[in-house]
N, C-alpha and C positions, 0 to 999 in steps of 0.2 A: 767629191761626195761630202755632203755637210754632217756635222755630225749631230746627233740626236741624243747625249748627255741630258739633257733639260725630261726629254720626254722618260728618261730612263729613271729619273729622280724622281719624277711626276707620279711614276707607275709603281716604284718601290712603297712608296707614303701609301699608294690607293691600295697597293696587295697586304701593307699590315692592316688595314683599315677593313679590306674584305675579309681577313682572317679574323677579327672578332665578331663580324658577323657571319663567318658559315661560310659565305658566299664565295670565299678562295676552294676552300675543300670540294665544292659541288664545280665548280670550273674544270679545274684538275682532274677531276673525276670523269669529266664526261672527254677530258682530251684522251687520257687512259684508255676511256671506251672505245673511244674512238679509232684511235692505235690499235690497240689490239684485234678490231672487229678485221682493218683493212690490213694485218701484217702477221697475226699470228699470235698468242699469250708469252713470247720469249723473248723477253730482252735480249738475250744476248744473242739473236740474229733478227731481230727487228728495231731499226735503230730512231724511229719514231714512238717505238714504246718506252724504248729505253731514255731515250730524254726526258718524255711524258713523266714517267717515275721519277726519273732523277730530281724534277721540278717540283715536283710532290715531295718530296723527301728534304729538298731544301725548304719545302715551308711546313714541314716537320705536321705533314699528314700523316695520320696513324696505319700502320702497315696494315692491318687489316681494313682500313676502307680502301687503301689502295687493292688489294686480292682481290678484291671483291669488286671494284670496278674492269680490272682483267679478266676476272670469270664472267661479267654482264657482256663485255667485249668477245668472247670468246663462244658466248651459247652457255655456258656453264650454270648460269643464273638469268631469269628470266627479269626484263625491264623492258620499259619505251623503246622504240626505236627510233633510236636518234639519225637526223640528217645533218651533215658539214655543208653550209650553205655559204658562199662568200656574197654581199649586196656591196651595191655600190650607190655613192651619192653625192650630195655637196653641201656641207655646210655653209653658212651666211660667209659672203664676201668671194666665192668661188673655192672656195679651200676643199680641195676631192680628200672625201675620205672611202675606205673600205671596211667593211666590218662583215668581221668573222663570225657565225653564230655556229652554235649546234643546238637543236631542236625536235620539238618530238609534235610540233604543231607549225607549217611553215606560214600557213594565213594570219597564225595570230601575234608571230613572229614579224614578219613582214612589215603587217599592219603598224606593230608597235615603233618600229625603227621609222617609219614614214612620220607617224606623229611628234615622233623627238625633233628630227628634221625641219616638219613644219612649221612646228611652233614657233620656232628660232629663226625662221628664216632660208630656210634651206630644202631639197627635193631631192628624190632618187632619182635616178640615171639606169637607163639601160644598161645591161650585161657588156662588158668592155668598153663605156664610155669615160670608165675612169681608169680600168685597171692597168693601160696602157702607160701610165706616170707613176708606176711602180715596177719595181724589179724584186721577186722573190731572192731572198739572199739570206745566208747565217749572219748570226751577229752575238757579236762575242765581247761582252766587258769586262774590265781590271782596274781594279782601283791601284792608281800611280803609288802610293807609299810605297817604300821599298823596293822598287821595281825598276830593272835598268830599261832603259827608254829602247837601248842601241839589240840588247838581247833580244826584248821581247819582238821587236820591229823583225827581228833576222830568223827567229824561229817560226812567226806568223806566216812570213812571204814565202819562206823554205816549205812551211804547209801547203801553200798554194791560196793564202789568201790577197785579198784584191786591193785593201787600203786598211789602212791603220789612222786613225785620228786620235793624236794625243791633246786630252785637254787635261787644266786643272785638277778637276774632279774627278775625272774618269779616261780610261782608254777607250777607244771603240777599236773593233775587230771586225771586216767585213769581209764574208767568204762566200763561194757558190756553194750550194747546198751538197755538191755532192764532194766538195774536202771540207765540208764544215768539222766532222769527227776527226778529221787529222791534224785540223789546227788545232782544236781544242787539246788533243792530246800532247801533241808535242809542249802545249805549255803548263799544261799538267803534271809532266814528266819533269819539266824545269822546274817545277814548284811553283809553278807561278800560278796563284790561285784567281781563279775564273766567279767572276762574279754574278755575272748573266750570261748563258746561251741558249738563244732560241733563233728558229730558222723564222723569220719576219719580213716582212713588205715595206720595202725602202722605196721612198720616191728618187725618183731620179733629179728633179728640180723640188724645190722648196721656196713657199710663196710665204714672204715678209711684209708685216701687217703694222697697222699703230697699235699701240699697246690696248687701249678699249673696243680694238676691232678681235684682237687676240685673244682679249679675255672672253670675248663675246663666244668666241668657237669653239676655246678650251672650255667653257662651261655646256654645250651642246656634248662635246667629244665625251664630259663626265656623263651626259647622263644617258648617251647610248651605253655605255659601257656599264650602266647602272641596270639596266634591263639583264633579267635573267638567263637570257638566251644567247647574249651578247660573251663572246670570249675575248675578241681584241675587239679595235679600233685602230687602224692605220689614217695615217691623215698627212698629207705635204704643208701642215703648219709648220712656220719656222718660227719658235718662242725666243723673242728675246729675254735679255737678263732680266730686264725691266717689269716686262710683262710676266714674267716667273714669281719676281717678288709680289708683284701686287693681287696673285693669282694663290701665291698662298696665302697673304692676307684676308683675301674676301670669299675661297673656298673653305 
């Protein structure tokens, strides 16, 4: 399983970036909502709320917009009703991506991910024509400083997770969703501070590009992800180093 370090850099830069425009808080918000509608207003036996928050809380949203999106989730307060929609598609050069939305208008939603698509070169896909080259999975990063390589590897697998990717930069931590919470804790418990966990759509292969083919698609990938409806974007691009540097050069 290749690892996704690149994408995780990628995404860290764009979440300070949405946090001075707004645009992190209203995401988080509507994942809150979302949790909560399908599992109940209690963290502490709803474990999709309780991450929702926790991610909230790491990008230091103010507790009362968090309440307050668990009471909209809850019936407690009255809002849009939002739909968890997954589309599927392809950006330029065949590269399948998935994007996540939550939505409170799905035509005009839809509409809008088509046009990003198009523009660029790329088209939607019927319902399971891409989602088949992804595998729902936890994923779990650690930044390597201080961190024993041989520990973390023995606590992770003892969790019941599936591959460990150490690089430079970053660990990667890959789990099924349902011991995702018991990796994370057992390294928790070690002190091993957890950088990223979110339950996300891994490809199973990963299609490597020339570097102005790559750029081509991570600039599509930005600006689905720029629409307000849009929560992720999963994609089997494989960024090289190369195409990283010149991709934050030119974004």
């Amino acid at each position: 399983m290749s690892g996704h370090s690149k994408w995780s850099t990628i995404k860290h830069k764009k979440a300070a970036t949405d946090a001075k425009r707004g645009k992190l808080f209203t995401r988080l918000g509507r994942e809150i909502v979302i949790a909560a509608r399908e599992g109940g207003g209690n963290p502490d036996s709803n474990f999709n709320l309780r991450l929702a928050v926790e991610k909230a809380k790491q990008a230091n949203m103010p507790k009362e917009n968090i309440d307050r999106a668990i009471k909209r989730g809850t019936g407690e307060l009255k809002g849009a009703e939002l739909d968890e929609v997954m589309y599927e598609g392809y950006a330029p050069n065949g590269v399948a991506v998935m994007v996540q939305v939550l939505t409170d208008n799905k035509n005009r939603t839809v509409a809008e991910i088509r046009r990003a698509l198009t523009r660029q070169g790329g088209n939607m896909a019927e319902s399971g024509a891409v989602a088949w080259q992804f595998n729902r999975k936890g994923y779990i990063t650690v930044l390597p400083s201080g961190v024993d390589a041989d520990s973390l590897f023995e606590l992770a697998v003892e969790g019941g997770a599936d591959d460990v990717v150490f690089g430079d930069d970053l660990i990667e931590v890959y789990v099924e969703p349902e011991n995702f919470q018991s990796v994370r804790q057992a390294l928790e418990d070690a002190h091993i501070e957890v950088d990223t966990a979110e339950v996300s759509m891994i490809p199973t292969t990963s299609l490597q590009l020339d570097t102005k083919s790559t750029i081509q698609v991570m600039k599509v990938i930005e600006a689905l992800e720029d629409l307000d409806d849009v929560q992720q974007v999963y994609s089997n691009l494989d960024v090289t180093d190369d195409a990283m540097e010149q991709y934050e050069v030119v974004a």
